[in-house]
Steps between C-alpha positions, in 0.01 A plus 500: 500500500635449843291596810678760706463309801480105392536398845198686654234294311478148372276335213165264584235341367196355679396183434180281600572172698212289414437110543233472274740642196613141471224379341511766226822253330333262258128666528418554140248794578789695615750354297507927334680511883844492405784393745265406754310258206855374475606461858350348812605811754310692733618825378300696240692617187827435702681544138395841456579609813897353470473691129357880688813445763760427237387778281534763826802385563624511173424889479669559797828313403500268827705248395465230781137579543463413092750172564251403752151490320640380144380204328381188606754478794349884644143359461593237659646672818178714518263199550821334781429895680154470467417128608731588825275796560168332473629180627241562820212651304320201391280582180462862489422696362748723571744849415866391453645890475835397315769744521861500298771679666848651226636266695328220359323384803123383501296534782141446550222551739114392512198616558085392479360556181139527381339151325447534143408224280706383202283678224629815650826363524526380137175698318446363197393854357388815650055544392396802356365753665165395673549092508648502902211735668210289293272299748728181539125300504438653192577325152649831391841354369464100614496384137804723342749469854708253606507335849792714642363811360128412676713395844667914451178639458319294806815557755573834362274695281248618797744675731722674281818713650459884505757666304575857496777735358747668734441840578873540435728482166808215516871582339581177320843365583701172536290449819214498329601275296664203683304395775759599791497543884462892459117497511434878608306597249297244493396481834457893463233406263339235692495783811343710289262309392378358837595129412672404860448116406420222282167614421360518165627830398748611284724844337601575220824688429483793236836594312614866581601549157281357244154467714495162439396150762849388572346178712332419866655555795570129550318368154551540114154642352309382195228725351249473249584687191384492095350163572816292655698498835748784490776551816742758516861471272827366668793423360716246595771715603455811672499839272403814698358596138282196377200335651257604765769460844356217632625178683648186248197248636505159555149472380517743263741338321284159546196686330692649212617175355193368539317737330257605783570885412755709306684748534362916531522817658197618686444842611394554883255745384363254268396286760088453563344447839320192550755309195622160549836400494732246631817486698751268595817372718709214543321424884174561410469393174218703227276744663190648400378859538346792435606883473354749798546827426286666761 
């Protein structure tokens, strides 16, 4: 498909900027980490990222923008653009807002970013329902968990984000599904919702079609479902026909090999007020949260 306009929108990806990343490469309690196990750099899951940009620009037949983020040479170019960047940033952490041009060019620019330690960077699984909001001086848990699971529940499990569902429907569409500059409906989610910020708050998207949760407004969103992680169906390439509409994620993608949750529909009306669920992004890393409906 070619975008009737290719030159009024270019492809990005967000990534975090984060000193402390470094230490992930050799750690054997995150070694289930991936590239960033593999590689002493300060940007989180900078692989995936690369892989979400070439995939965009491969649906949109840009040629030179495809040339420019393929194989080890185009990974390579994104860390050169993204050490110039954050040359003056000293350890983060950090928002490098990556953006691909049909031209091939990649620019960046940066921005703060919230702390989050490195078990909800790289979680080692996501608890059932009821393990994060248990009294963290309780033994409730202790004996089964691991370290980095205890660390999400202690820096995370007492103030969970507030999700809702828009009070609109969403058309799914190539822009739903690559992660581009044109943001509009997005942020006309996020205004309708109230969020004006970082705060811990988050909306859900609802397909126009099928009813179903296409994603967040700026996370992918795991529920609990038939006793397993479940997040709403994407494809890797875009079909206005299959899946739920939602973005290609970073994270997502990171959580699906790893088994942390599989693959479902789920309903907006079969939603629950008060149920936990978990979100995530590649700046922020794994989120946890729980449904408002009210």
């Amino acid at each position: 498909m070619v975008a009737p306009d290719a030159s009024g929108f270019q492809l990005y990806s967000s990534v975090r900027y984060d000193a402390t990343l470094r230490s992930v490469a050799g750690d054997e309690a995150l070694k289930h980490a991936g590239w960033n196990y593999a590689n002493s750099s300060p940007y989180y899951m900078l692989d995936l990222h690369r892989d979400r940009l070439l995939r965009a620009a491969t649906h949109w037949g840009w040629e030179d923008a495809v040339a420019a983020v393929s194989g080890d040479a185009g990974l390579q170019r994104l860390s050169e653009v993204l050490n110039k960047t954050v040359v003056d940033e000293r350890d983060g952490p950090n928002r490098c807002r990556i953006t691909l041009s049909k031209d091939g060019q990649i620019g960046c620019d940066v921005s703060g970013a919230t702390a989050t330690p490195l078990a909800g960077l790289f979680p080692p699984e996501f608890p059932a329902p009821g393990f994060m909001t248990s009294d963290p001086s309780s033994n409730h848990g202790k004996e089964e968990a691991s370290p980095l699971l205890l660390q999400m529940r202690d820096t995370m499990g007492q103030v969970p984000y507030e999700v809702t569902l828009d009070d609109d429907k969403t058309t799914s569409s190539p822009y739903t599904h690559y992660k581009t500059t044109r943001r509009q409906i997005y942020d006309a989610a996020r205004k309708r919702a109230g969020i004006t910020g970082p705060e811990l708050k988050e909306v859900l998207l609802v397909n126009s079609s099928s009813g179903v949760i296409m994603d967040g407004s700026i996370s992918t969103v795991y529920f609990w479902r038939n006793g397993r992680w479940v997040t709403p169906p994407v494809p890797p390439k875009y079909g206005k026909e299959n899946g739920s509409g939602g973005l290609d994620g970073t994270t997502r993608r990171w959580a699906l090999e790893r088994k942390l949750a599989v693959e479902e529909e789920v309903k907006a009306d079969s939603l629950q007020h008060g149920e936990e669920c978990w979100m995530s992004n590649g700046v922020r890393g794994y989120l946890f949260g729980k449904v408002n409906l009210e």
